[in-house]
C-alpha positions in Angstrom: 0.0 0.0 0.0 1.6 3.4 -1.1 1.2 6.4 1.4 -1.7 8.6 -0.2 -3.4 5.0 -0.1 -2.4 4.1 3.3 -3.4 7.4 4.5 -6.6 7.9 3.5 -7.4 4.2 4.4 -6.5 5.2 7.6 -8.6 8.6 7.7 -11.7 6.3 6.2 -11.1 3.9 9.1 -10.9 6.6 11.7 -13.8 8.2 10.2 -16.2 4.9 10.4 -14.9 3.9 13.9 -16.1 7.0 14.8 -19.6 7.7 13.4 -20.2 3.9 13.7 -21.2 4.3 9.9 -19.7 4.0 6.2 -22.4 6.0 5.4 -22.1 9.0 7.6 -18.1 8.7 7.1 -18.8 9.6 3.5 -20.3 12.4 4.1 -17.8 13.8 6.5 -14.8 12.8 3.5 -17.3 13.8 0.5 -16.7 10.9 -1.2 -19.4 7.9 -1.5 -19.9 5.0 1.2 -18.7 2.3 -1.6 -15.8 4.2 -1.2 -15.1 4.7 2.4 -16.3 0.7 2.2 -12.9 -0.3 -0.2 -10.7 2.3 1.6 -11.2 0.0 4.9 -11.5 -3.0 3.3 -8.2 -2.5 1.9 -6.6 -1.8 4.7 -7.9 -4.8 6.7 -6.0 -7.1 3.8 -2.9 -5.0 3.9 -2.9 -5.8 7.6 -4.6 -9.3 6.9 -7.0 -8.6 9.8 -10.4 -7.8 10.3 -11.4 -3.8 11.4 -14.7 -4.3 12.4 -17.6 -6.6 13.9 -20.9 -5.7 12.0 -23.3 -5.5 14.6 -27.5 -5.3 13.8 -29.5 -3.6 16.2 -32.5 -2.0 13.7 -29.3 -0.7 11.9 -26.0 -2.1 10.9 -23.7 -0.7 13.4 -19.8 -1.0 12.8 -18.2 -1.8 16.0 -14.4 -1.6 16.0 -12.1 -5.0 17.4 -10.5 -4.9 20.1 -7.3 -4.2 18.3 -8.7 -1.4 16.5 -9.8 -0.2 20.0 -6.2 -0.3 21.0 -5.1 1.8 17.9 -7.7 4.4 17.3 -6.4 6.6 20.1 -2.9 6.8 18.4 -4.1 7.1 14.8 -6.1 9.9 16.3 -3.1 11.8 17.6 -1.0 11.0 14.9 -3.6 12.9 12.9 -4.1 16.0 14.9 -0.1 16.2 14.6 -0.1 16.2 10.8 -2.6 18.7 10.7 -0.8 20.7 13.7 2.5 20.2 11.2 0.4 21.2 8.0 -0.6 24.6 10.0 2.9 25.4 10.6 3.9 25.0 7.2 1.4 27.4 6.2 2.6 30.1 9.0 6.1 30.0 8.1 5.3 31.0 5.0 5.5 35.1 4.5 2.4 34.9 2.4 -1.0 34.4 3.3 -2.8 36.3 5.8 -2.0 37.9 9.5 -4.9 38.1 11.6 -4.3 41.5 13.7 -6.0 42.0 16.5 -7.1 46.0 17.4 -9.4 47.9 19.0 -11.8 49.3 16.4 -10.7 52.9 17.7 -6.8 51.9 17.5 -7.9 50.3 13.7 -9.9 53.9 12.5 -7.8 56.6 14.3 -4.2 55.0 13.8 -3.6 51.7 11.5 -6.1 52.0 9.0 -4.9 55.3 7.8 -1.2 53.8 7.9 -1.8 50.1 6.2 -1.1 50.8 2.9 2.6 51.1 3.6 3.0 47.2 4.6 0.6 45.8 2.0 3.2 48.2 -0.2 5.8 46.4 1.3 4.4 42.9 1.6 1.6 42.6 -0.7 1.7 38.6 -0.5 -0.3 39.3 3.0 -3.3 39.6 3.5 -4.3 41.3 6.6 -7.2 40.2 8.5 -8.4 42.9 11.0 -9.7 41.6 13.9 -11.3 44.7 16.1 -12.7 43.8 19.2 -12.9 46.0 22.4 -12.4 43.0 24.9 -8.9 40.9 24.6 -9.2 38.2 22.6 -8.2 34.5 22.9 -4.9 34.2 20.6 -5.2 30.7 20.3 -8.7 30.0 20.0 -9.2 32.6 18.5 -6.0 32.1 16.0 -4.8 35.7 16.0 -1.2 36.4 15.1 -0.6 39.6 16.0 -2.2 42.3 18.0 -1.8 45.9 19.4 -3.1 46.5 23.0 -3.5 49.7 25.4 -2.6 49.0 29.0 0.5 48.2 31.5 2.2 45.6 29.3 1.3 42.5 31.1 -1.2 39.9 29.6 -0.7 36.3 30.4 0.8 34.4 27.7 1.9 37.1 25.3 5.3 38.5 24.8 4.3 42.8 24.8 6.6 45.1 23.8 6.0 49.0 24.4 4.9 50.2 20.7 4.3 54.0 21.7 3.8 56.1 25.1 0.6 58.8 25.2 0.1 62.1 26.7 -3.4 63.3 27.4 -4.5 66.6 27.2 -8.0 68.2 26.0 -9.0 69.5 22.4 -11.9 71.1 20.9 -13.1 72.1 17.4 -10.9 75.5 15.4 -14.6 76.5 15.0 -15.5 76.2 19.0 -12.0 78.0 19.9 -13.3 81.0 17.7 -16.4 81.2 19.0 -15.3 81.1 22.8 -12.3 82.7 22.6 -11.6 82.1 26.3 -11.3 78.7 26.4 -7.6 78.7 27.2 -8.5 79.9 30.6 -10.0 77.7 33.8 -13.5 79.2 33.5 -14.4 78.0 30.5 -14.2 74.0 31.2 -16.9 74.9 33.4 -19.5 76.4 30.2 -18.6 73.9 27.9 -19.4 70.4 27.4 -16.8 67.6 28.7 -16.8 65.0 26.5 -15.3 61.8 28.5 -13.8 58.2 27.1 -15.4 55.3 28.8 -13.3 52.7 26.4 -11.3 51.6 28.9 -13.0 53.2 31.9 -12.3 50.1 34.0 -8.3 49.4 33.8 -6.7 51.1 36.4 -4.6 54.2 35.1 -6.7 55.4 32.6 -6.7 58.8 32.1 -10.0 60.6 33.2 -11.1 64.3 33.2 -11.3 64.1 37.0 -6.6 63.4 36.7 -6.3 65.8 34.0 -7.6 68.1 36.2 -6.1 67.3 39.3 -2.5 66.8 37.7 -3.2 70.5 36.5 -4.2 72.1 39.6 -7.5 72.9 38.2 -10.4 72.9 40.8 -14.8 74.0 40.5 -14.4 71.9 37.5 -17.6 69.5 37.6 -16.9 66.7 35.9 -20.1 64.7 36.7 -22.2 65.5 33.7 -21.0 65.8 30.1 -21.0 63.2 27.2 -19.7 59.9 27.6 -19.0 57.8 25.1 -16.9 54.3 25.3 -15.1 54.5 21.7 -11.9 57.2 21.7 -12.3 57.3 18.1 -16.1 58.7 18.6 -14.8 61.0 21.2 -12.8 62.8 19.0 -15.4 63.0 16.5 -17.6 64.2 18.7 -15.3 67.3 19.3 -15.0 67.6 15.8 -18.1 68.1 15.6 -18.0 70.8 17.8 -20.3 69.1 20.5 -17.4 70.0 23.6 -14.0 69.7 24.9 -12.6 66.0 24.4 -9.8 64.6 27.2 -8.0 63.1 24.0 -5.5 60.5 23.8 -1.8 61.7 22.0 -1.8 58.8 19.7 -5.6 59.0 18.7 -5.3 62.7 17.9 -2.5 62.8 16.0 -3.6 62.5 12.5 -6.0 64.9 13.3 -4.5 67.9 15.2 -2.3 67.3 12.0 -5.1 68.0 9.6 -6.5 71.2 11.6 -9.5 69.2 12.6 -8.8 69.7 15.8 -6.6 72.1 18.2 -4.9 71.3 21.5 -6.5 73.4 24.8 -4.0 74.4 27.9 -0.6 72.8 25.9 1.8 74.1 28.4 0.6 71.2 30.9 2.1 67.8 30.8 0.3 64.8 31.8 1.8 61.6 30.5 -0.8 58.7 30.7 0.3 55.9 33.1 -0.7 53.2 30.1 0.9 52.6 26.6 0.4 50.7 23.5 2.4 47.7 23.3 2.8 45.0 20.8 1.8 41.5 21.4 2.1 37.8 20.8 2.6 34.4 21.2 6.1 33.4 21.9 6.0 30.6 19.7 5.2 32.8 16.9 7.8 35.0 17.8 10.0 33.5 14.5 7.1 33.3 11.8 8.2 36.0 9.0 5.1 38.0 8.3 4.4 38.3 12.0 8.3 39.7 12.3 7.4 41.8 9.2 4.2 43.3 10.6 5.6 43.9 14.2 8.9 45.1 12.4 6.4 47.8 10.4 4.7 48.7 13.7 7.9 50.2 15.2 8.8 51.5 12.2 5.4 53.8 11.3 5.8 54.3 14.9 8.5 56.5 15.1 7.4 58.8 12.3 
């Protein structure tokens, strides 16, 4: 028996052992039960040895020996390691796609506007954009590669600091005109705060209520306002002239840049405790279009 033969005997024997059924073994293989029938029954002559008892109970049942019993189990694992082997081929290539993980404000604000550079680069990947606002599973999920905001430390991932933020608020040109006093204390308390909720609950993230207090700014109410839970929908709310946003450095850029927006009170520092940081699986650490796309990261980075 030649190995295409031998191996797809062995994935027709598996199959029936398992659903009990020639039948329903086709089905999963897409081939015809005559078929799956010949695949095992040449098998059981090349190992001059009978597979399976045919058992009748309103149906015929196949019911493996008790030496088929015995091998099943390794059979099984030998083929979740081919097919573990067969996935790692196909990773180590520099083609094919990258999934990315991202937050969806991340993906607008930042990377989407940037992405044309690596596919420039590396047009044989594809990238597959996963944007999710809760952390994904990386293996269950099968990501490659991903970009997260925090303190650096998620279990199981390498993360290695991509950029640091500063926070600081920003309106619309056209609301600075009309109030031309907003660069003093008294107007934060006429005009609308506009606050991120995105990541309201990890510890460090920048609120109106530190801005303020890292500024020595106090009568400021920051219990009303609009909140909004997507940093990317802040700023467009501020845009749109609806208040002052507490923006995030990296988020802004692109547009404080364009004139879309305008920093407020720019000679006070306050550096955000979190950063963006790359991350992923050690294991994958080597595979070439992760290494490009991480390599790319720190690259656009710094520009």
């Amino acid at each position: 028996m030649n190995g295409p033969v031998h191996l797809n005997a062995l994935r027709a024997f598996e199959a029936s052992a398992r659903h009990q059924s020639f039948s329903a073994a086709a089905r999963e293989l897409n081939v015809t039960p005559a078929a799956v029938g010949q695949l095992v029954r040449t098998l059981e002559d090349w190992l001059s040895t009978p597979l399976f008892h045919r058992a009748t109970s309103g149906r015929v049942r196949l019911v493996p020996t008790e030496a088929a019993e015995r091998a099943l189990p390794d059979i099984r694992a030998g083929f979740d390691r081919l097919i573990l082997g067969l996935e790692k081929l196909k990773e180590s290539s520099a083609s094919g796609v990258l999934t990315v993980t991202v937050s969806p404000a991340f993906a607008a604000k930042w990377l989407l506007p940037r992405i044309d550079s690596f596919h420039s680069a590396w047009p044989d990947t594809d990238v597959r954009l996963d944007t999710n606002l809760r952390a994904v599973d990386f293996v269950s999920q099968r990501v490659d590669i991903g970009v997260r905001y925090g303190a650096g430390e998620w279990t199981g991932l390498v993360a290695e600091k991509l950029m640091e933020e500063e926070v600081y608020p920003v309106c619309s040109p056209s609301l600075l005109i009309e109030s031309s006093r907003l660069q003093v204390q008294e107007s934060l308390t006429r005009q609308t705060l506009i606050h991120d909720l995105s990541m309201d609950s990890q510890t460090g993230f920048p609120t109106w209520e530190t801005w303020l207090a890292k500024a020595g700014l106090a009568g400021v109410s920051t219990s009303r306002g609009m909140k909004i839970n997507n940093s990317a929908a802040v700023l467009q709310a501020a845009i749109d002239g609806q208040g002052i946003a507490l923006a995030r450095s990296v988020m802004a850029r692109d547009d404080l840049a364009a004139g879309r927006l305008v920093r407020l009170f720019p000679e006070i520092q306050f550096e955000s405790a979190l950063a963006y940081y790359v991350v992923y699986r050690q294991d994958y650490a080597n595979l070439p279009r992760l290494r490009a796309f991480r390599d790319w990261l720190f690259e656009v980075s710094t520009r």
